[in-house]
N, C-alpha and C positions, 0 to 999 in steps of 0.2 A: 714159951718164948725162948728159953734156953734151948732147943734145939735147934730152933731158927738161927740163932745170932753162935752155934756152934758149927753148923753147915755153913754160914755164911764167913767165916773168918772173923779177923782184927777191924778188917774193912770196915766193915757194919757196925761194930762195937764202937766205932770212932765218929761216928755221923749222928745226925742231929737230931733224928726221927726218930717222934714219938713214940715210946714202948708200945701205948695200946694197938699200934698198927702191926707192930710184930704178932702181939697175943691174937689177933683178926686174923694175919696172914697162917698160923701155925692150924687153926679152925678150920679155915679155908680148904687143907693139905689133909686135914683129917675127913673131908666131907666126899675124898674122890674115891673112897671104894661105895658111896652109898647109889652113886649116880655111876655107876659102871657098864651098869644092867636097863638101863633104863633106854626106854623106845623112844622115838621123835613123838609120838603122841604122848605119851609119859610126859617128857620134857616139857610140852607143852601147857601141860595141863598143870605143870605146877609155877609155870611164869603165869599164870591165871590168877593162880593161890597169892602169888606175892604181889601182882598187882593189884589186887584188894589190900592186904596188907603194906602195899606202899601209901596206900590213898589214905591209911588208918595213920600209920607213923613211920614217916619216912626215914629217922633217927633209928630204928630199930635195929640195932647190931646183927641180929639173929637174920634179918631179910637181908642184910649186907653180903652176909657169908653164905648164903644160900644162893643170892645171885651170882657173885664171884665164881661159885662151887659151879653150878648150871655150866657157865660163859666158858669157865676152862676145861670143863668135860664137851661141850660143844666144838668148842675150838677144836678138840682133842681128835671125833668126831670126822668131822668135815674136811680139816688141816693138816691132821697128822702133828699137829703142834696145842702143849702144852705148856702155861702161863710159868714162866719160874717165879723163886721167890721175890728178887728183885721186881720184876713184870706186878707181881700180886700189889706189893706195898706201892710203884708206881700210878698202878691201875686205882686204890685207896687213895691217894693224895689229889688225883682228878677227880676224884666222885667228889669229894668236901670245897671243890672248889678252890683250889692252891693251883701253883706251878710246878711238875715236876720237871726236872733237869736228867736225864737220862742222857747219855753220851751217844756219837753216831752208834750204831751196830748192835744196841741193846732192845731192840725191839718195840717201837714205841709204836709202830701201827698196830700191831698187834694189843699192846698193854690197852688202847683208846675203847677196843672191844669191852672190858670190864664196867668202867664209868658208864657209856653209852649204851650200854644192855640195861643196867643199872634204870638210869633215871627215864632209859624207854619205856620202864616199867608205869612211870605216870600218865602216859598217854596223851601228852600236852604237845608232843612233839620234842626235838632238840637236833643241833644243827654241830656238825663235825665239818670244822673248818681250813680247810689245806692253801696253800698259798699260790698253789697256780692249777689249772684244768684237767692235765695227765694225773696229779698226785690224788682229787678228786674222786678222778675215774677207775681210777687201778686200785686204789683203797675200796670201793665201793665193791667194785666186780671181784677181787679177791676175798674180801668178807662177808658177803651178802649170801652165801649157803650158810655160814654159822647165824647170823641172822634170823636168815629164815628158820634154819632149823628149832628156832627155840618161838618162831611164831610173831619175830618181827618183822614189818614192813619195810624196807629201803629206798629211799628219793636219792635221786641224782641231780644236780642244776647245773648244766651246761650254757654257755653264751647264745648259741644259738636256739634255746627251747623258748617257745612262743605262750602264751599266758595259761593257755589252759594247761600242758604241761608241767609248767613250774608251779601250778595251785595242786595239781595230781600226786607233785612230787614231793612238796612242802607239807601233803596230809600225810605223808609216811610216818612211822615211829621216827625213824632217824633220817635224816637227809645231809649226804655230803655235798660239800659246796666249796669256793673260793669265799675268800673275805669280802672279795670287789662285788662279784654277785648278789651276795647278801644282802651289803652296803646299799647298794643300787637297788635292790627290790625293795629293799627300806624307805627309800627315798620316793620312788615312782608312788607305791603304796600310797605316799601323802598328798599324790598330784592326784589324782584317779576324781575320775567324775562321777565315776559310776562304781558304788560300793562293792558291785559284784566281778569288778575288774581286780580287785586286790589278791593276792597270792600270797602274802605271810598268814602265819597264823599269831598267837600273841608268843611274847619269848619268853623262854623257859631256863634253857639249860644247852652255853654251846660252848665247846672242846675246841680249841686252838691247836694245830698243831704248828710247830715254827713260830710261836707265840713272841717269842723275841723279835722278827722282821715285822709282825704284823702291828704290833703295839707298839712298836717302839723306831723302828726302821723305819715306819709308814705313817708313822704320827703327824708327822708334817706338812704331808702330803693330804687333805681334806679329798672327799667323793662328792663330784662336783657335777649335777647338772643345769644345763646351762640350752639356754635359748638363741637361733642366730637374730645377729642386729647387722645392720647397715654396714659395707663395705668400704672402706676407701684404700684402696689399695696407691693409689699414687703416691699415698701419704708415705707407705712404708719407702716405697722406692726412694723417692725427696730424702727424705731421713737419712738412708743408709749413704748418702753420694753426701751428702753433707756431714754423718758422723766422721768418715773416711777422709774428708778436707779438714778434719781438727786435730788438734797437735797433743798429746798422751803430758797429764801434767803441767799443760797448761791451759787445756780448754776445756780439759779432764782428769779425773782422778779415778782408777782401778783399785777395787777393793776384793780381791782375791779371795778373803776367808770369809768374808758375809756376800759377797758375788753379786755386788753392787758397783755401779757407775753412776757418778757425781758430777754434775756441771758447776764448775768455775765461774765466777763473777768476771773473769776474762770469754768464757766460753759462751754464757747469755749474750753476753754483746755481740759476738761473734756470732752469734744463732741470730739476736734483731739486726741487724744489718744483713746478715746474709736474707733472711725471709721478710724485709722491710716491715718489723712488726714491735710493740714497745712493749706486748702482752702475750710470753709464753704462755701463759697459763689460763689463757680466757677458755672458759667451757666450752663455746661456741669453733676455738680455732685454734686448742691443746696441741703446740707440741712440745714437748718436756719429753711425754711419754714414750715419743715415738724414736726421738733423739735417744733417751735412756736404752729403748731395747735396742736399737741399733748397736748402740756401744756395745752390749751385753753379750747381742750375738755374736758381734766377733771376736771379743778379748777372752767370754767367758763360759762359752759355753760350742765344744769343741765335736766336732765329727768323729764316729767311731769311737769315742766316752760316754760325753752325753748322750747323743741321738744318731741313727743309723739312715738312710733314705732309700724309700721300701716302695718300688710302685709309684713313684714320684709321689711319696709323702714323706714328713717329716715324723719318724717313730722314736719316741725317747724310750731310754734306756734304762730301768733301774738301776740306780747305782749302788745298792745291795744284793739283789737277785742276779746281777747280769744278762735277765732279759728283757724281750722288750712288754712296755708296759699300755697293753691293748688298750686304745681308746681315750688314754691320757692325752693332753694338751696341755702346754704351757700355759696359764693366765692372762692377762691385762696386755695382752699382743707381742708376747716374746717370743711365742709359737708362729708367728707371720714372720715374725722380723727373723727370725731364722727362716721361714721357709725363701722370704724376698733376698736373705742371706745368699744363698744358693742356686736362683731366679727359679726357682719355681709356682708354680700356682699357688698364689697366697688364698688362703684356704677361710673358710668364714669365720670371723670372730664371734663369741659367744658373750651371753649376760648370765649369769648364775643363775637361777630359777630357785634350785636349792640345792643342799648341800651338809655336810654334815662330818667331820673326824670320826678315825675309828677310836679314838679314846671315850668320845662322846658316845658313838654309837654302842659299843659292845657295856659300856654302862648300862645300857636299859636292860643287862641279860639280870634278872634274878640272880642267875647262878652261872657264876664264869669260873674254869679253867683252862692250863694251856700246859705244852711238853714242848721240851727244846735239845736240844745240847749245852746251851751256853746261854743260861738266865741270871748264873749266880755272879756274874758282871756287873749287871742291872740291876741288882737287887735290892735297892736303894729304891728305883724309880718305880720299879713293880709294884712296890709297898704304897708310897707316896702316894700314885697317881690313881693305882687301880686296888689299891686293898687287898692285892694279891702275895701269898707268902711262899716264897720259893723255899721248896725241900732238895735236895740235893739225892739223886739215888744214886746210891755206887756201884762200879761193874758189878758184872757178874763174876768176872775175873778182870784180876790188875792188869792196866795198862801198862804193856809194856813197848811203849812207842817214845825213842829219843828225839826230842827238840833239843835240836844244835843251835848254840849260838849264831847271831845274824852275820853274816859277812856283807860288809860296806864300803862299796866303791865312789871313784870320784863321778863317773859318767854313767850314765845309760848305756853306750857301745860296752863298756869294759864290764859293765855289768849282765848284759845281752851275752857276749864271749864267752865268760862263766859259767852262766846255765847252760849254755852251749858245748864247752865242755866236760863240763859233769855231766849230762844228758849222756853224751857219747861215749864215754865210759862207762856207764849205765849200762847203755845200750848195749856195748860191748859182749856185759856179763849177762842180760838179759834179764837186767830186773828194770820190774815196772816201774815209771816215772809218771807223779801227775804234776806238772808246770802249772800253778793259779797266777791269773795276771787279775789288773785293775782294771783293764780298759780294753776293748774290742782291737783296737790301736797296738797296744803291745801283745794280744795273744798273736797278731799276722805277722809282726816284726819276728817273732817267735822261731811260727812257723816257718816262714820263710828262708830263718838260718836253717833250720833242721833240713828242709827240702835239697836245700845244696849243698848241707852234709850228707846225702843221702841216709837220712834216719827217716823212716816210715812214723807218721804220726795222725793221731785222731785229734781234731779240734773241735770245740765245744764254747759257741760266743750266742748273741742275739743276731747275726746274719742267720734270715729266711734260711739259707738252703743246709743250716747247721741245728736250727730249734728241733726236725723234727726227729733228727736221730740221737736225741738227747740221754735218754734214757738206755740206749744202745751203747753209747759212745762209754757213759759212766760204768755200766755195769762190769761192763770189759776191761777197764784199766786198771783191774788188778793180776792181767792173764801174762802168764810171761812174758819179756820181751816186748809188753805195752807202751807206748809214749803217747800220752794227752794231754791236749792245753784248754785251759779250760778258763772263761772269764768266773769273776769270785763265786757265785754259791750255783752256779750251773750243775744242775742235778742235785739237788740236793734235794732228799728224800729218796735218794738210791744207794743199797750198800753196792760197795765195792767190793768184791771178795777176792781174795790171794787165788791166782788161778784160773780167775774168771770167775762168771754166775752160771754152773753148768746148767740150772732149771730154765733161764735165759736163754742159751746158746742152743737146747735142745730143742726149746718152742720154737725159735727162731728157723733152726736148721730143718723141721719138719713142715712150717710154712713153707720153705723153700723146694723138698722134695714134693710137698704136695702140689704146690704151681707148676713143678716138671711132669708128673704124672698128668695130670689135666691141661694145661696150656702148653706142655713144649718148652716152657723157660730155662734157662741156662742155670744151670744145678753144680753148686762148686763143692763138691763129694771131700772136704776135708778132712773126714773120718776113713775115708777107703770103706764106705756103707757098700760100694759095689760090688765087695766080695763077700757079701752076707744078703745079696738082697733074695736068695732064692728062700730065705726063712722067713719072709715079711711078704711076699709077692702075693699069695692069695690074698691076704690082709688089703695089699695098696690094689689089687683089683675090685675087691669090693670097694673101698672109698670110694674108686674111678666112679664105678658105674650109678652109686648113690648121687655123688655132687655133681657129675654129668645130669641127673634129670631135674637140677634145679637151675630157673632161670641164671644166665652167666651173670648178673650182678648181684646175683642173691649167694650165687658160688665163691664170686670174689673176694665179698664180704665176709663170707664166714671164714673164711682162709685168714682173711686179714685180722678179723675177732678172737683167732685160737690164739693168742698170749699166754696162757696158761691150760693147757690139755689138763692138767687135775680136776678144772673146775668141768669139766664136762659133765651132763646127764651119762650116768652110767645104765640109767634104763634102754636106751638104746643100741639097739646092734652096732650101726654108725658111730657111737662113743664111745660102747667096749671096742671096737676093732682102733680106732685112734688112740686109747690110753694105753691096747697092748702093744703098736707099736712105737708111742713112747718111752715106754717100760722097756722095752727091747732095747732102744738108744741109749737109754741112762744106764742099764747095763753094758751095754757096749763103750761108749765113751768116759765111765766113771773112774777106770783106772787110769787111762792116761791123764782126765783132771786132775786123779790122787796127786800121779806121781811131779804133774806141774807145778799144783800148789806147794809138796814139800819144797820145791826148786826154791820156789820164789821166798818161803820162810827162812830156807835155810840162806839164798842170798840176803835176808836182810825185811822181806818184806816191801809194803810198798814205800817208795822215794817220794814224801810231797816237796815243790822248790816254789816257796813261794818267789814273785818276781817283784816284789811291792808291799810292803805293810799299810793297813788300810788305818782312816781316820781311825776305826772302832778295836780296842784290843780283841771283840766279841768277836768280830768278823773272822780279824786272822786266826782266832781258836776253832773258827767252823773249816777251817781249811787245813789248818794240823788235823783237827779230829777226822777226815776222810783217809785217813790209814791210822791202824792200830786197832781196828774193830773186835770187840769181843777178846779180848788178851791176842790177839795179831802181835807180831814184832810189825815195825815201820820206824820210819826215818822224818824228820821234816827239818827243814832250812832255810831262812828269807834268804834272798838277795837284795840290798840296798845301795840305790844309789843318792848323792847328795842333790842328784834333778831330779829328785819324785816328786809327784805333789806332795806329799806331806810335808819336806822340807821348806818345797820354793812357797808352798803359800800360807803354812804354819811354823816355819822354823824360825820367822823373824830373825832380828840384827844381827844375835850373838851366831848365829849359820854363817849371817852374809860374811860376817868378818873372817870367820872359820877359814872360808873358800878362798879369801884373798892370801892367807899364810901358808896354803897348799903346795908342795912343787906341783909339777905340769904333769899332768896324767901319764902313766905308765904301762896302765890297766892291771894292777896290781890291787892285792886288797889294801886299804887304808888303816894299817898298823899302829903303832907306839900308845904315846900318850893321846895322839888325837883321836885314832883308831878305837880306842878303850871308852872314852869322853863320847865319843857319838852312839857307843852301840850303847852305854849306861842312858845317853839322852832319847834314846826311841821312845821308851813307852814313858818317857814325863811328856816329851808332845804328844803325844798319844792321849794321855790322861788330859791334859792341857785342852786338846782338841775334843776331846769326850765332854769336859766340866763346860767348856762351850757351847755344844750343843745340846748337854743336858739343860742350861738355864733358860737356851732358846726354846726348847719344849716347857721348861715349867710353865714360863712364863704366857706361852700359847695355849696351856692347858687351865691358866685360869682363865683368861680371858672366855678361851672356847665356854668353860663350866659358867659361865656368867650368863653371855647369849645362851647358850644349849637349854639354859632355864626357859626363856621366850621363847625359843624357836619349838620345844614339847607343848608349852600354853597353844601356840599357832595350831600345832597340829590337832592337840585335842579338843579346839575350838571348830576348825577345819572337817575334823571328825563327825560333830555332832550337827555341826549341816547339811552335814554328808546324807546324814543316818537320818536326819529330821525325816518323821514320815509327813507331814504338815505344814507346809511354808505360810500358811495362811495363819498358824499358831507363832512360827517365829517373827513373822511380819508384826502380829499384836503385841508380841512380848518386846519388841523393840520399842513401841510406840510407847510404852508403858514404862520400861526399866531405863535406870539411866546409865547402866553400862553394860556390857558381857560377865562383869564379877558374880551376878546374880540371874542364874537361867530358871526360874520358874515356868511353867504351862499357864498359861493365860489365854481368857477367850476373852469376846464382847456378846454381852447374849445380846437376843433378839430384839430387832426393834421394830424391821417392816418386814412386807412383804417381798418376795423376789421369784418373780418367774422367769423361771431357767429357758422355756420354750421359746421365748419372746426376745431370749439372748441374743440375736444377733442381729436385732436392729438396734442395739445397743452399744453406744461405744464404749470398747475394751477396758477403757483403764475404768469410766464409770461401774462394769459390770465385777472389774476385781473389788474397787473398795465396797462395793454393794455387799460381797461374796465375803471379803475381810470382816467387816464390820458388823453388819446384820444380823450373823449367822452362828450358832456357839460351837459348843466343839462336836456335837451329834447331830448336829444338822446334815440331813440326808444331802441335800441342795449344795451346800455348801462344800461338801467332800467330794460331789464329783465336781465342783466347778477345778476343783484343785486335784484333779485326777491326771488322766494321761495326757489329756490336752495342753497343760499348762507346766506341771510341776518339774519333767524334765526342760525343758527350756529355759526354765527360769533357774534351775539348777544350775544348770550349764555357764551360764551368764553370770549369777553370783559366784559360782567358784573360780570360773576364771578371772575375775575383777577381784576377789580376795586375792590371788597367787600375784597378782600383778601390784596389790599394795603390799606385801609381803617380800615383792623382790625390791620395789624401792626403801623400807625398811633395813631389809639385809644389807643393802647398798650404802646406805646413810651409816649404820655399823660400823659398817666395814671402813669404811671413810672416816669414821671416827677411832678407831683404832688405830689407827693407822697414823695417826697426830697427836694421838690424848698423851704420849709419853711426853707432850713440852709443857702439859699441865706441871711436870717438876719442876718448871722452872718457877711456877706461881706459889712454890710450898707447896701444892697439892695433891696426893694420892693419886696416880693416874687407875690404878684398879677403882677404886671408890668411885672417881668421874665415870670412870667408861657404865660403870654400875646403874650409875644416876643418871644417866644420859641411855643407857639400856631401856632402863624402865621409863622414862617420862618419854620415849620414841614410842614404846609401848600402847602405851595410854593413847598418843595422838594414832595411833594405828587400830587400835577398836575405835575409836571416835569415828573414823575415815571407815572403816567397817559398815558401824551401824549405820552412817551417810548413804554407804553405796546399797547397802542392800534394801533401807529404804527407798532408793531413789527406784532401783530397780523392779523392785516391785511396785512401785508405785507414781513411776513414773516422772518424777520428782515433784510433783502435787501433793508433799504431805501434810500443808498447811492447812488442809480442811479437817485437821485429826487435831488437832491443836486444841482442841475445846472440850475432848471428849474428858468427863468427871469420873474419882473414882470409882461413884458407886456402879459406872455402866460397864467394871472390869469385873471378872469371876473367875474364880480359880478352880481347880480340881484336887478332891483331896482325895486322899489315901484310897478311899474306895471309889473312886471314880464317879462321886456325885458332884453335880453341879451348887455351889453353895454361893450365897450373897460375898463379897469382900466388906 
C-alpha cells in the first residue's frame, strides 16, 4: 500500500478511501507480469475458472484481483491502454456498488470495463447505462474487442431495435443501453400479453454512468406510458383566446419558481360569465385545466428553452442535457396547450397506462453503481435516497484550471458585449474558447454577435441540424483558434483535448479521402496529404477496387461505420491496408498536433465563459470541468447578469429592491459594495434554489416509495396470470379464496361425466363450467378444453381488463396525491393518509380483479358456484398427489 500512496502523492494520502482498496490495487499491479504471455485462448479459459468461482463466493478478494488483473492486461491487448492506479481503485468502488466521482478527462469509460467484466463473471446478465444513444454506441463499439477478448458477449439497445433484437441483446453478458430504454422495456415488459414477448431478463447489476443527471436531474421527470383518449381540441383554442382576455394579477397569479398559474376568485367569475357556466370544475364540462395550461404556455414555458418545434411538433428540451428529449410530452395537456400555443396540430392527449421513476426503478437493481464528475454535491441525497456512498477519486494529476471570479452585469446586452469581447481577444491570440449558455435562445443571441464580428464559430444546441455533429463539434474545441457555443452539458461524454482529438480528426479526415477516391466528393486536403500521396497510392488502389465490388449502400456504410480504424479486423487484407494508411496519417499529422497543442498550453489552455449560472452549483462544475482535463492548464469565468433566471425568478425582494438603487446601465461590470454583495449572494440562491428542489424530490420520493409498494404487488400478481399455465385452476382458486393474499392450487374433483365430442351442441359458457368444475387437475378432457382454443383468448381479455382497473387505480392515486397535503389542515399526516388510502384502493382493486375475471371466465353466471362445499375442493401437495381437503 506504501508504494501506491507513494507513487500517488499528498493527493491520495488526503482522501477518504478505504486502505483495503489500496492494498487490492497494489495486487492488482503485481499480477501484470503473470498475464503477459498469455494467449486469448489462455485468457479465456481462466474467466471460466473464475466464473465458477464467482458463483462459489463472490466476496473472494483473490477473484477480485485476478479479474481486475485479466481486464487491464485485455485492455492492454486490444487498446493499447492500461488501467492506472486511480482507474484500478475507481474501477473497485463500482464493483461494491458505491458512486465514484472521477473528474472529466480521467477515464471513466474505460475504468466501467473493470466492474463490468467483474460481475459478467455471474452470468445473470448486467446493464451499463449512458444517458443518450451515441454515448451507448461508441462505448460499446470501442470496448467490445476487449470484451470479447476475454470471452464476453455484448448487447447494444438502440430505439429503433424491434423485440426480437432487444431479447438477442439483453441475453449478452453486458449490454449497453440509455436509462429511457431500459426504463421503457421495464415497463412494456409489464403490459405484454404474451410471456414470450418480454426482453429483460431478471436484474442484477447496472453501472450508471452520469449517475448524477440520471438520479437525480431526472428524478422528477417519471417514464410514462400512456394510452390515446378522446380529443377536443376546440377546448384548447377557447382556453387560450380566453386566458389572453384576462388581466395578470388580477384574474391571475404567476408562480415563476414552482411554474404554476393560479385563478383568482376575480378570475372564476370572470371565466363563469365569460362560458355562461356556475361549474368550472364539473367532470363532465372541466375547464380549470385547460384555462390553467393556457396560462402556463404563455407566461411559463418559453421557445428555444423549454421546447424547440421540429417538423411541426412540439420537442422539449432537457434542461439539464440541452438536448432534446425523444418522445417526451408534457402531462395533463400542457403539451397541446403549447402546441394550440403556436397553432399547430394539437396532437393526441394520452391517459397513463403505466409508469414508473427512475429512483423507483433502478431500486429493483440488487446491485447498483454509478461515475460522474460531480456527485460529491449530492451527496447527502445519494445516501438518503439511494443507499449509495460516494467516494471521491483524485486526479491523476493536480488540477491545474483557474476559476475566476464571476463578473456581474446590470443587462443581458452588456453582459452579451462581454463575452463578445473576451471572445475576440481570445480569438485574436488563438486560444480556444468554449461559451456554455442556458437556453437554445442565448447560444443564437451568441452566435449571432460572433458572426458579425466576423469570428468563425461551432455551435452545439438541440436544433436538428446541430444534434448530429455533436460529437464533432466538442471534440474539436480544444484545437487552436477554436470558438464553440454550446447549450449546458451538450457533449458531454466527450474529452476535449488541447490541440484537437488527433485520433478524431484522422478518422474523420480518412472518411473523407476515402468518399473522394470512390465517389468523386470534394476532399479539403488540410494536411497538404497531396504531396505525399505517391507513398499510399497503391494502398488507396486497393481499397478502390475492394469497396467498388460492394453494393453502393453496403459501401457507404462501411465508410460511414470507420470511426475508429484501430478497431478493424486486422485479419484482412482490406483492414491491414486501412490501418497502414492510418498509421501513415498519424505519422504525418502528429507533429503539427504536437506542436498546436504546446500553443494552446502555453496560451493558457482552454477559455470556458459560462453566460449564466444554473439553478444547480453541480451543473455549473460540469461546465468548468470541460477544460483542465488530466493536469491541462484552462481558464473558466461566469458572466452574470441581474435578468437571468436565477435572479428574476429566485432572487425575490431583496434583488428587486437591489435594481431600484442601481444607476442606469453603462455596461460596465457592477462594482463597490453592491458588486461584492451580489457575487457573495450567487451560490446562497443557488443553495437556496438547490434546498428547494431537494425537498421537492424528497418529498416525491416518499410518496413514489409508498405507491411503488402496490404498483410491484400489481405486477407480480399481473405476472403470475401471465405465467398461469391453467386458467381453469385460477378460475377455482378464485371461487374458493377470499382474496389474492393467498394463491394456493386448487381443483374440484370429479363429479360427472363430459364428452368433449358432443361439444359443440353445447352451449359455451355451460361447456366451460362443465370443464371448471367436473374435472381435476389430470384430467385429460379437461386440459384440452383449456388448450389452444380457449386459453389465449381469455388471456388476452383478462389482461387487458386488469390494465384497465389498474390505470383507474393509478388515476384515483394520483388524484389523491395531489390534494392529500390539505389533510394538514385536519392535524393529520398527509404521508400516513396517502398510505391508508394507498392500501384500502388496493384492496378494492383485487376485489374488482377477482369480479372481472370471474365474470370473464364465466360469464358472469357465478351464482351457480355458490353452493359448492368444502369437501368438493382438493388441493395438491408437495408431490403432486391428489389428496381430500
Amino acid at each position: 500500500m506504501n508504494k501506491i500512496l507513494n507513487r500517488l502523492g499528498k493527493t491520495f494520502r488526503r482522501s477518504q478511501i478505504p486502505s483495503e482498496y489500496f492494498t487490492t490495487v497494489e495486487a492488482i499491479l503485481e499480477l501484470e507480469s503473470k498475464f503477459s504471455s498469455f494467449t486469448e485462448s489462455e485468457i479465456k479459459e481462466r474467466i471460466n475458472i473464475l466464473r465458477a468461482k464467482y458463483k462459489q463466493n463472490i466476496n473472494d478478494n483473490g477473484l477480485v484481483i485476478e479479474s481486475f488483473a485479466l481486464t487491464r492486461y485485455a485492455t492492454w491487448v486490444k487498446l493499447g491502454l492500461k488501467h492506472f492506479e486511480t482507474q484500478l481503485l475507481g474501477g473497485l468502488i463500482l464493483k461494491d456498488g458505491k458512486i465514484a466521482e472521477m473528474k472529466t478527462g480521467e477515464g471513466k469509460t474505460l475504468v466501467a470495463t473493470l466492474p463490468a467484466s467483474f460481475h459478467a463473471l455471474s452470468q445473470k446478465g448486467l446493464q451499463i447505462v449512458t444517458v443518450n444513444e451515441y454515448l451507448a454506441k461508441r462505448d460499446k463499439e470501442t470496448l467490445q474487442s476487449v470484451y470479447n477478448f476475454m470471452g464476453f458477449n455484448v448487447g447494444l439497445i438502440q430505439q429503433t431495435m424491434n423485440n426480437s433484437a432487444r431479447q438477442i441483446n439483453y441475453a449478452a453478458d453486458l449490454t449497453y443501453i440509455t436509462n429511457s430504454e431500459l426504463g421503457f422495456d421495464y415497463l412494456r415488459d409489464n403490459m405484454v400479453i404474451d410471456p414470450r414477448k418480454k426482453v429483460l431478463r431478471p436484474f442484477y447489476y447496472a453501472l450508471i454512468d452520469e449517475v448524477d443527471s440520471v438520479l437525480i436531474d431526472e428524478a422528477r421527470t417519471p417514464l410514462v406510458i400512456g394510452n390515446p383518449v378522446p380529443l377536443n381540441s376546440k377546448r384548447f383554442n377557447k382556453a387560450k383566446i380566453l386566458s389572453r382576455s384576462m388581466v395578470r394579477n388580477r384574474h391571475f397569479e404567476i408562480d415563476f419558481k414552482k411554474r404554476r398559474a393560479t385563478i383568482t376568485e376575480e378570475g372564476y367569475r370572470f371565466l363563469e360569465l365569460s362560458l355562461g357556466t356556475t361549474d368550472l370544475y364539473n367532470q363532465q364540462n372541466s375547464w380549470v385545466l385547460y384555462i390553467q395550461n393556457a396560462l402556463r404556455a404563455d407566461f411559463l414555458y418559453n421557445l428555444d428553452r423549454d421546447y424547440i418545434i421540429q417538423d411541426g411538433q412540439v420537442q422539449i428540451i432537457d434542461e439539464f442535457t440541452g438536448r432534446i428529449a425523444i418522445g417526451r410530452k408534457w402531462s395533463d395537456g400542457l403539451h397541446q396547450a403549447i402546441e394550440c400555443k403556436h397553432e399547430l396540430e394539437i396532437s393526441q392527449q394520452t391517459i397513463t397506462q403505466n409508469s414508473i421513476t427512475y429512483p423507483n426503478f433502478f431500486s429493483l437493481f440488487p446491485i447498483l453503481s454509478g461515475m460522474t464528475g460531480t456527485a460529491k454535491t449530492s451527496e447527502k441525497e445519494f445516501l438518503d435516497f439511494y443507499n449509495l456512498q460516494v467516494i471521491v477519486i483524485p486526479t491523476k494529476n493536480p488540477i491545474q484550471r483557474n476559476d475566476l471570479e464571476d463578473l456581474v452585469f446590470q443587462t443581458k446586452r452588456s453582459k452579451f458585449q462581454a463575452i463578445l469581447t473576451q471572445t475576440i481577444d481570445m480569438y485574436k491570440a488563438l486560444r480556444p474558447v468554449l461559451v456554455g449558455t442556458s437556453t437554445i435562445e442565448d447560444s443564437e443571441i451568441i452566435k449571432q454577435l460572433f458572426v458579425y464580428s466576423n469570428i468563425p464559430c461551432k455551435i452545439l444546441n438541440a436544433k436538428p441540424e446541430n444534434v448530429d455533429l455533436e460529437s464533432a463539434i466538442v471534440a474539436q474545441s480544444g484545437k487552436l483558434g477554436a470558438i464553440t457555443i454550446a447549450t449546458n452539458m451538450a457533449g458531454r461524454g466527450t474529452d476535449i483535448l488541447l490541440g484537437g482529438n488527433l485520433k478524431y480528426e484522422i478518422n474523420s479526415y480518412l472518411r473523407s479521402l476515402l468518399r473522394y477516391i470512390l465517389f468523386s466528393r470534394e476532399f479539403k486536403d488540410t494536411f497538404g496529404l497531396v504531396n505525399y500521396f505517391y507513398k499510399i497510392l497503391f494502398d488507396l488502389k486497393f481499397i478502390k477496387i475492394e469497396l467498388s465490388q460492394l453494393p453502393l449502400t453496403d459501401c457507404i456504410e462501411f465508410i460511414e461505420r470507420l470511426v475508429d480504424v484501430e478497431q478493424l479486423p486486422s485479419e484482412s487484407e482490406l483492414g491491414r491496408r486501412i490501418n497502414k494508411i492510418y498509421l501513415f496519417l498519424d505519422n504525418l499529422f502528429r507533429e503539427k498536433w504536437q506542436f498546436e497543442r504546446e500553443t494552446v498550453i502555453n496560451l493558457g489552455g482552454l477559455l470556458i465563459l459560462g453566460s449564466e449560472r444554473h439553478e444547480s452549483q453541480r451543473v455549473d462544475n460540469q461546465l468548468r470541468g470541460r477544460a483542465g482535463r488530466q493536469g491541462d492548464p484552462g481558464q473558466s469565468c461566469f458572466f452574470i447578469s441581474l435578468e437571468d433566471e436565477l435572479f428574476s425568478r429566485y432572487g425575490g425582494a431583496v434583488f428587486d429592491k437591489l435594481l431600484t438603487t442601481l444607476p442606469p446601465d453603462n455596461g460596465e461590470i457592477i462594482g463597490g459594495q453592491s458588486g461584492k454583495w451580489l457575487a457573495d449572494s450567487i451560490s446562497k440562491v443557488q443553495k437556496r434554489v438547490e434546498n428547494f428542489f431537494y425537498e421537492g424530490r424528497k418529498m416525491n420520493f416518499v410518496y413514489d416509495k409508498i405507491f411503488h409498494r402496490y404498483r410491484l404487488a400489481y405486477f407480480f400478481l399481473r405476472n403470475r396470470l401471465l405465467l398461469a399455465k391453467n386458467y381453469r385452476t385460477v378460475f377455482v382458486n378464485l371461487l374458493v379464496s377470499p382474496s389474492f393474499e393467498v394463491f394456493p392450487i386448487r381443483s374440484v374433483e370429479f363429479f360427472s361425466s363430459f364428452d368433449l365430442n358432443n361439444s359443440k351442441q353445447e352451449n359455451a359458457i355451460t361447456l366451460l363450467y362443465q370443464a371448471t368444475i367436473s374435472y381435476d387437475i389430470n384430467s385429460l378432457e379437461g386440459q384440452l378444453f383449456f388448450a389452444n382454443e380457449f386459453e389465449l383468448g381469455v388471456k388476452q381479455i383478462i389482461m387487458t381488463k386488469l390494465d384497465q382497473l389498474w390505470v383507474k387505480y393509478s388515476q384515483a392515486m394520483e388524484l389523491t396525491r395531489e390534494t392529500i397535503g390539505w389533510q394538514a389542515y385536519a392535524q393529520k399526516d398527509p404521508v400516513q393518509q396517502y398510505e391508508y388510502y394507498c392500501g384500502l384502493g388496493f384492496k378494492e382493486f383485487l376485489n374488482s380483479i377477482k369480479t372481472v375475471i370471474l365474470a370473464t371466465l364465466g360469464k358472469g353466471e357465478t351464482e351457480i358456484f355458490d353452493n359448492i362445499s368444502s369437501e368438493e375442493v382438493i388441493e395438491l401437495d408437495s408431490t403432486n398427489k391428489i389428496t381430500k381437503k
